[in-house]
VEXDREN-2710 file (C-alpha; in Angstrom, 1 decimal):
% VEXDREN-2710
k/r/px/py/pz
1/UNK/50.4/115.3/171.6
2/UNK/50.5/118.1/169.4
3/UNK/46.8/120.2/169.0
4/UNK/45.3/119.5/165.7
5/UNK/42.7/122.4/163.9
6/UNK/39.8/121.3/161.9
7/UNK/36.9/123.4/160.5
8/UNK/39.4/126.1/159.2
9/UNK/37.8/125.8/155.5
10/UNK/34.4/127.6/155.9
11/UNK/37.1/130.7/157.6
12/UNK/39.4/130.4/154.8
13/UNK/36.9/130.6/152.0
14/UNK/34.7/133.2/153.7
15/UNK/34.4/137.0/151.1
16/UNK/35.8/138.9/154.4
17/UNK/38.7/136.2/154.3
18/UNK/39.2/136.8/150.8
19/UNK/38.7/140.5/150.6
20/UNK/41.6/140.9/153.4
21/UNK/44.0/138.4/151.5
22/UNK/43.1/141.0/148.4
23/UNK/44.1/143.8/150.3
24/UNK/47.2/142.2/151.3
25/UNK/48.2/140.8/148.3
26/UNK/47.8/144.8/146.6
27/UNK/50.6/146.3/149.5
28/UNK/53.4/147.8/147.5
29/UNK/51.6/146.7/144.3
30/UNK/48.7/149.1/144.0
31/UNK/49.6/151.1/141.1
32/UNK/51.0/147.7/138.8
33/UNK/48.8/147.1/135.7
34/UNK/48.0/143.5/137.0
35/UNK/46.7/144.7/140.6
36/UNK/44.5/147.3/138.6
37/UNK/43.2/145.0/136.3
38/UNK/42.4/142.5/138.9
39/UNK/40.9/145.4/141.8
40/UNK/38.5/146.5/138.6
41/UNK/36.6/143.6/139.4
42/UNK/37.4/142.5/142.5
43/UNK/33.7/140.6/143.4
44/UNK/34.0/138.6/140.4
45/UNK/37.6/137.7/141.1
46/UNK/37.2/136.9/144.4
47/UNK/33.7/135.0/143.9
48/UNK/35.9/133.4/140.6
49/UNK/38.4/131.6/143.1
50/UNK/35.7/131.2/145.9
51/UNK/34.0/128.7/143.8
52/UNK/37.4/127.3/141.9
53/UNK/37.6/126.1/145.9
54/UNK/34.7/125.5/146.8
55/UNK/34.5/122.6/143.4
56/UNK/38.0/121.9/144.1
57/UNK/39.1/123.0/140.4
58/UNK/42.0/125.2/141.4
59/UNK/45.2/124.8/140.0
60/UNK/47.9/127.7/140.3
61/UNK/49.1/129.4/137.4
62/UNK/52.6/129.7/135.9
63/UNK/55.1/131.3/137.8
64/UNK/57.4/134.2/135.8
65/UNK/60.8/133.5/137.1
66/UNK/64.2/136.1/137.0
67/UNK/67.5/135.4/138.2
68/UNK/69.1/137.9/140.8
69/UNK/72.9/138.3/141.6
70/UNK/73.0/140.2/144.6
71/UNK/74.6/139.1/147.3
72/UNK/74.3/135.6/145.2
73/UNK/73.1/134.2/142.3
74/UNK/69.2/132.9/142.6
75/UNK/66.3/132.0/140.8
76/UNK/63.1/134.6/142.0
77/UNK/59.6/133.0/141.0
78/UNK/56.2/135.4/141.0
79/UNK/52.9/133.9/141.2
80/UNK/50.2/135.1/139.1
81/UNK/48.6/138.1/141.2
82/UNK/45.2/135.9/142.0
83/UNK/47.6/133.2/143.2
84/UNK/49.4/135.7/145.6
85/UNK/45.6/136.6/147.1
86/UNK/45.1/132.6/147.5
87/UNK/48.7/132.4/149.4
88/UNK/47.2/135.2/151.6
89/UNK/44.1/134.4/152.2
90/UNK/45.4/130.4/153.3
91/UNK/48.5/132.3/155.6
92/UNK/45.4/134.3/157.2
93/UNK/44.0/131.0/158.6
94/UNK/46.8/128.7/159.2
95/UNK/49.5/131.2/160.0
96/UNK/48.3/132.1/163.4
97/UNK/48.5/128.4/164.4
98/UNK/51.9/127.9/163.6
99/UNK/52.7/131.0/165.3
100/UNK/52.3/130.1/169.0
101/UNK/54.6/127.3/168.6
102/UNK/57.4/129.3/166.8
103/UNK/60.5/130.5/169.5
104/UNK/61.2/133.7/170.3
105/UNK/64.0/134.1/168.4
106/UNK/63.2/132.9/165.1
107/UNK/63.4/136.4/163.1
108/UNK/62.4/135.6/159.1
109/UNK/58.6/137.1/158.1
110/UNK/56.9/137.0/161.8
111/UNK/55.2/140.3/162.9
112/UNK/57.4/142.7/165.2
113/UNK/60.5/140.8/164.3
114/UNK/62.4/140.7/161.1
115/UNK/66.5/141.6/160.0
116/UNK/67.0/144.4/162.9
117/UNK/65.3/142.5/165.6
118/UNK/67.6/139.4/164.4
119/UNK/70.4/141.7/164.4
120/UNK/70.2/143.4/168.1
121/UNK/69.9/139.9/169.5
122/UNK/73.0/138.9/167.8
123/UNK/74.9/141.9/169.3
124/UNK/73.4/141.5/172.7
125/UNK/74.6/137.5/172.7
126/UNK/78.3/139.2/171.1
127/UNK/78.7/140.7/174.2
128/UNK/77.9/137.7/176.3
129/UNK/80.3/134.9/175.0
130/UNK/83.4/134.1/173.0
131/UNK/82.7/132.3/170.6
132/UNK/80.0/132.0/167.6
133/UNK/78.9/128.8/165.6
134/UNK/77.8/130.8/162.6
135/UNK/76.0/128.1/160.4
136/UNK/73.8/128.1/156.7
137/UNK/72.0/125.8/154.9
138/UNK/73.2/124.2/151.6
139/UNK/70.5/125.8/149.2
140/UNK/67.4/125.7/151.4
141/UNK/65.2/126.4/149.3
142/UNK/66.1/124.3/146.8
143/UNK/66.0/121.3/148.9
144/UNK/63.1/121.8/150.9
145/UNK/61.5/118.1/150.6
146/UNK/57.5/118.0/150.0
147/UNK/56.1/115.3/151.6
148/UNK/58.1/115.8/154.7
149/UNK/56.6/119.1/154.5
150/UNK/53.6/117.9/154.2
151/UNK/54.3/115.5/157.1
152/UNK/54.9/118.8/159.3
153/UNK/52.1/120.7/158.1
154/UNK/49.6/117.7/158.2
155/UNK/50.0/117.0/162.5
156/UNK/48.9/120.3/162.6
157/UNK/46.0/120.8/159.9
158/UNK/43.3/117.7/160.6
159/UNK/41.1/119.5/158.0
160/UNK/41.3/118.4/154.7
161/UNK/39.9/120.6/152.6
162/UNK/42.6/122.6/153.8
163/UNK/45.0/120.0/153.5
164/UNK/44.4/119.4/149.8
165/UNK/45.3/123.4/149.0
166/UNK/48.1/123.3/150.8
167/UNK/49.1/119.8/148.8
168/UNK/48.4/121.9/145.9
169/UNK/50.2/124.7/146.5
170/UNK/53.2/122.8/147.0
171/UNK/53.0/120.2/144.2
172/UNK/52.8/123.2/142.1
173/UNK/55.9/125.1/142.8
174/UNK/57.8/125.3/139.3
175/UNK/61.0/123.2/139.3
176/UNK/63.9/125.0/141.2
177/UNK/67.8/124.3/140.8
178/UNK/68.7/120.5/141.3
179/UNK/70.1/119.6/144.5
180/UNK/71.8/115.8/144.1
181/UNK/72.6/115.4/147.6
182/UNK/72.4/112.0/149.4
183/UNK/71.3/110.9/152.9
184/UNK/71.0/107.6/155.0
185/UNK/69.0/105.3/153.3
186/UNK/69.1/106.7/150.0
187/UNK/69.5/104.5/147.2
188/UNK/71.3/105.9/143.5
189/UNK/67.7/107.0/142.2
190/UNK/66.1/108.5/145.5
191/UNK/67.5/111.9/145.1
192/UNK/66.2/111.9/141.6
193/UNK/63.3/110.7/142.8
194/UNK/61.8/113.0/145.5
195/UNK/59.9/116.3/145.3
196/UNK/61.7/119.4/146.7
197/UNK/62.1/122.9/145.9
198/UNK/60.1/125.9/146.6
199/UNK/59.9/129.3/144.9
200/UNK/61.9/132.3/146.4
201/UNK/59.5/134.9/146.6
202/UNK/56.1/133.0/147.5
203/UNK/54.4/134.1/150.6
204/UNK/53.5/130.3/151.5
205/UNK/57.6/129.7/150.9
206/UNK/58.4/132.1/153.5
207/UNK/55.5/130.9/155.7
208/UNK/56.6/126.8/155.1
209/UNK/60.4/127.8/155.1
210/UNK/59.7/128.8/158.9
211/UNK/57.6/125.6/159.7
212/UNK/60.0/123.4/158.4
213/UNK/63.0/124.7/160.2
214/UNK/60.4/124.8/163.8
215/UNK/61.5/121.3/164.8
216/UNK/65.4/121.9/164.7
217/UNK/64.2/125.2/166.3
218/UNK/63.2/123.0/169.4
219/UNK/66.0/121.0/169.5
220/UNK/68.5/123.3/169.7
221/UNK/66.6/125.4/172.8
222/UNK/65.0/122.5/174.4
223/UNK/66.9/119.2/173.5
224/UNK/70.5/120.9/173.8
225/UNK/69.7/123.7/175.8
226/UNK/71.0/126.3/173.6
227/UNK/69.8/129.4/175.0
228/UNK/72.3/131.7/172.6
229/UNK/70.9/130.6/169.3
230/UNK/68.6/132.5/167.0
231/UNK/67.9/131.8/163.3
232/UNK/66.7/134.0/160.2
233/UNK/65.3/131.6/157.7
234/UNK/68.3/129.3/157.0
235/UNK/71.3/131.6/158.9
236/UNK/71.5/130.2/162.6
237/UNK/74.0/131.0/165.3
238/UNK/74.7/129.7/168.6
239/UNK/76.9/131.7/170.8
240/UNK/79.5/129.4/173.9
241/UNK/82.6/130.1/175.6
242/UNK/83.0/127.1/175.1
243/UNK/84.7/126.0/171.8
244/UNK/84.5/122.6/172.3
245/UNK/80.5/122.6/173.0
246/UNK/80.1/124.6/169.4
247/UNK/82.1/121.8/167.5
248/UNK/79.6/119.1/169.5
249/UNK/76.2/120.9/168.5
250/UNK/77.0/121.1/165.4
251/UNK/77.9/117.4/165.0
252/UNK/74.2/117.1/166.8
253/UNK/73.0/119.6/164.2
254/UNK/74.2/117.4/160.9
255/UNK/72.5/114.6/162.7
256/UNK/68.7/116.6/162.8
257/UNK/69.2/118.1/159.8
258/UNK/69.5/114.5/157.6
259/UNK/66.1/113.8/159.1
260/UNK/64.9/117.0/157.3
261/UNK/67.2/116.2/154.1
262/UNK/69.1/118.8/154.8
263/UNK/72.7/119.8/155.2
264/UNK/75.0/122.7/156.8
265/UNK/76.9/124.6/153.8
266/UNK/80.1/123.2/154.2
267/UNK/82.4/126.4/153.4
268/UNK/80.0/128.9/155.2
269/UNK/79.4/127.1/158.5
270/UNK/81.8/128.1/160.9
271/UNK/83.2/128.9/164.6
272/UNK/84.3/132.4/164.9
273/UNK/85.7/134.0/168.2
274/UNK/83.1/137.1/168.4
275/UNK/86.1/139.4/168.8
276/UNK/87.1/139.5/165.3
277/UNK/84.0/140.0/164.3
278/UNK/81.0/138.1/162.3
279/UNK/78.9/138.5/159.0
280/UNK/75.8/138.7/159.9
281/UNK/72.1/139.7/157.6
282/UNK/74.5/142.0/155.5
283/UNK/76.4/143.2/158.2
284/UNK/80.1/142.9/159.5
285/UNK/79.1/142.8/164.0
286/UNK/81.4/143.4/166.0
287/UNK/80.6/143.2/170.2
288/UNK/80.6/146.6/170.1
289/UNK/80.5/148.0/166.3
290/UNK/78.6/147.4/163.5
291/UNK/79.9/147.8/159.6
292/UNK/77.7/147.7/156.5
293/UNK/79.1/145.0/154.3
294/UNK/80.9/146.4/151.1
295/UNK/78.6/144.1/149.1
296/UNK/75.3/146.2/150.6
297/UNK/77.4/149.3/149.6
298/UNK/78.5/148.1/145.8
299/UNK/74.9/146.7/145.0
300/UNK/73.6/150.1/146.6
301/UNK/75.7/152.8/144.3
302/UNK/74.8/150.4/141.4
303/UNK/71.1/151.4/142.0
304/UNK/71.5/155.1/142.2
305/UNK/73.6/155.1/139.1
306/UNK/70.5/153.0/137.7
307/UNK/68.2/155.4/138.9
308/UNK/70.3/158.6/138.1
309/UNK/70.4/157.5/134.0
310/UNK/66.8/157.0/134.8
311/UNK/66.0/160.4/136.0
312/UNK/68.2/162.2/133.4
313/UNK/65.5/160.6/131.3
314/UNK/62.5/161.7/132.9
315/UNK/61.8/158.1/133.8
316/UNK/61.8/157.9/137.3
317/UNK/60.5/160.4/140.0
318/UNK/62.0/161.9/142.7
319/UNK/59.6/161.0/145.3
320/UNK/60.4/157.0/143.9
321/UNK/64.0/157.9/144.2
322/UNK/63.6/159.3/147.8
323/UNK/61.6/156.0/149.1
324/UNK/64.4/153.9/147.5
325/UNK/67.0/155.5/149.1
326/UNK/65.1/156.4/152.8
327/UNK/64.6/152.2/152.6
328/UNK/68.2/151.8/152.3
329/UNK/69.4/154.4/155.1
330/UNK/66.8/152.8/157.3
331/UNK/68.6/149.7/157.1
332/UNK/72.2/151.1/157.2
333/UNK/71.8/153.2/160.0
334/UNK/72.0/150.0/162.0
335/UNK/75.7/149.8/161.7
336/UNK/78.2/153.5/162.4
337/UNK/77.4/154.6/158.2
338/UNK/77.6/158.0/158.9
339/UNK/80.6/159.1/157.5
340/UNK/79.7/156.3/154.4
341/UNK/76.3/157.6/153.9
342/UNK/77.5/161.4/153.6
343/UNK/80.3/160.4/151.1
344/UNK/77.8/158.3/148.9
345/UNK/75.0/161.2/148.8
346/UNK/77.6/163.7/147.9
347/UNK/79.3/162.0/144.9
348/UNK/75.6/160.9/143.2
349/UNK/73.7/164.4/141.6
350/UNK/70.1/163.8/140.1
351/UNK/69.9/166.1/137.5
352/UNK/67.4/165.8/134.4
353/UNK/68.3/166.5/131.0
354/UNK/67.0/169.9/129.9
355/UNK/63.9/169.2/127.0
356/UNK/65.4/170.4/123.8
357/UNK/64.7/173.8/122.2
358/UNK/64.4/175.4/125.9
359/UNK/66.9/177.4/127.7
END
C-alpha cells in the first residue's frame, strides 16, 4: 500500500513556508508593478493569506487569460500574484512527496531535468533501436478530469486541511476549451457533465500534470517493461526494434489512458523508423544530428524584428535584448545551428533612431 502524509498543514502555513513561496513566486518577476506592490508589504500579505487559511476563507482570484500561437494555438491563464505565492508555498510541501515516486525519465518541471535532459535521452535510445512510437495527448490540459485528480492526489495526502486547498485550487481553475470526448461507460450528458481542465501556466498545473500522468508512467516501465520510454508532460516515446511490439503498446496505452479519460492525438501519434528522423521538444533528431525546427526559427526572427522596432524606439534595452537572445542560443545550440545562428545575427542590426534636433 501506497505511504500516506498527514500533519503537512502546520509546515505549509508556517511564515518561513510562506516567505520562501514569496521568494519563489518574485523569480523573473521582480521588477513587475504587481511583485512590487505586493513585496512593499510583504508581512501583511503573507500574514493576510496565513489567516485566509488558517479560517478557511480562501478563494483564488480571477485568472487574466491570453491566447498564444506559437508552435499552436492555446489559451495561457495567470493567477493573481498572491495566488502564485499560494501555488508555491503548497508545491513546497507536497511536491517533495510526489517526487520519490516519479521515474527517472519523466523530464517536465522536476529539478536537474527539463527539455535538454529529455532530449539527450532521446538521442542516446536513437542510437539503440529502430524504431520510435512517438505519441501526444489529445489536449491534455484541457481534459485533465478533477476528481480523478483528486482521487490521485488524495492516496497520497491523508491531511485534510491540505486536502481541501488542493480541492480548491482545482475547482477553481477558469473554464478551459471544451473537450466532448467519450469513454466506456459514458452516457450522452457525462462529458457535459464532469469537471476538467486546468490552466496552462499554473505552477500546481505543471505540478498535477506530472502526478496525473505518474501511473501510466508505471505501467509502461513496470507492467510492460518498457525500458526505452521517457515522457515530457504529454509527449512520450518508446523506442523497439521491434515494430510489431510498438503497434501492441500502444493498443495497451489507449486501454490505460480511458481509465484516466484520456486519449492519444490521433494524427500525431505515430511509429517512426529512427533513421529518418523524429520531432522531438522543437527539434528534428536524428541518431546522430540534431536540427532546430523551422517553426523555433520563424517564431524566433519574429521576436527580434519585435524587439528591433522596439529598440529603434528607445523601448527596450540592450541588456533585455541580450538575455532574450542568449536564452534562445542556449537552447539551439543543442542541435548543429552554427551556420543558422551566424546567418540570423548578421541579417538583424539594433540601431536606435537618432533624438531629433541632434547630429
Amino acid at each position: 500500500m501506497a505511504k500516506t502524509y498527514k500533519n503537512l498543514w502546520s509546515k505549509l502555513t508556517s511564515f518561513e513556508n510562506f516567505l520562501s513561496a514569496a521568494k519563489k513566486a518574485q523569480r523573473g518577476k521582480r521588477f513587475k508593478s504587481y511583485t512590487a506592490r505586493f513585496n512593499m508589504n510583504l508581512e501583511k500579505e503573507l500574514f493576510a493569506i496565513q489567516m485566509e487559511l488558517a479560517d478557511k476563507t480562501y478563494l483564488p482570484g480571477r485568472y487574466k487569460e491570453f491566447t498564444i500561437y506559437e508552435p499552436v494555438k492555446r489559451m495561457i491563464s495567470a493567477a493573481p500574484y498572491r495566488d502564485r505565492v499560494v501555488h508555491h508555498a503548497l508545491c513546497n510541501i507536497i511536491e517533495p512527496l510526489f517526487e520519490k515516486t516519479f521515474i527517472h525519465d519523466s523530464y517536465a518541471n522536476r529539478k536537474d531535468k527539463g527539455t535538454h535532459r529529455a532530449i539527450e535521452r532521446f538521442n542516446s535510445y536513437m542510437q539503440k533501436y529502430r524504431f520510435v512510437l512517438k505519441c501526444d495527448i489529445k489536449k491534455y490540459f484541457p481534459s485533465i478530469d478533477h476528481d480523478i485528480l483528486y482521487g490521485i492526489l488524495q492516496r497520497k495526502i491523508a491531511d485534510k486541511d491540505v486536502l481541501w486547498l488542493i480541492e480548491t485550487i482545482i475547482k477553481n481553475s477558469n473554464l478551459q476549451k471544451p473537450v466532448n470526448d467519450y469513454f466506456n461507460g459514458d452516457d450522452l450528458f457525462t462529458p457535459e457533465e464532469r469537471r476538467k481542465g486546468l490552466p496552462i501556466g499554473n505552477l500546481t498545473s505543471q505540478f498535477f500534470g506530472n502526478v496525473y500522468m505518474n501511473g501510466f508512467d508505471h505501467f509502461i516501465k513496470d507492467k510492460l517493461g518498457c525500458g526505452a520510454y521517457l515522457r515530457y508532460v504529454d509527449d512520450f516515446v518508446v523506442f523497439s526494434s521491434d515494430k510489431k511490439q510498438l503497434r501492441e503498446i500502444k493498443f495497451q496505452m489507449d486501454e490505460y489512458l480511458q481509465k484516466l479519460r484520456l486519449k492519444l492525438h490521433p494524427v500525431k501519434t505515430r511509429i517512426f523508423p529512427v533513421k529518418n528522423g523524429c520531432e522531438f521538444l522543437g527539434f528534428y533528431i536524428y541518431p546522430h544530428l540534431r536540427r532546430v525546427k523551422k517553426a523555433n526559427v520563424r517564431l524566433f526572427e519574429k521576436k527580434l524584428r519585435f524587439m528591433q522596432a522596439m529598440f529603434k524606439k528607445d523601448l527596450i534595452s540592450l541588456e533585455e535584448i541580450h538575455r532574450s537572445v542568449q536564452g534562445w542560443i542556449a537552447h539551439v545550440q543543442y542541435a548543429g545551428s552554427y551556420r543558422l545562428r551566424e546567418r540570423i545575427f548578421t541579417k538583424y542590426v539594433f540601431i536606435r533612431t537618432q533624438p531629433a534636433g541632434t547630429g
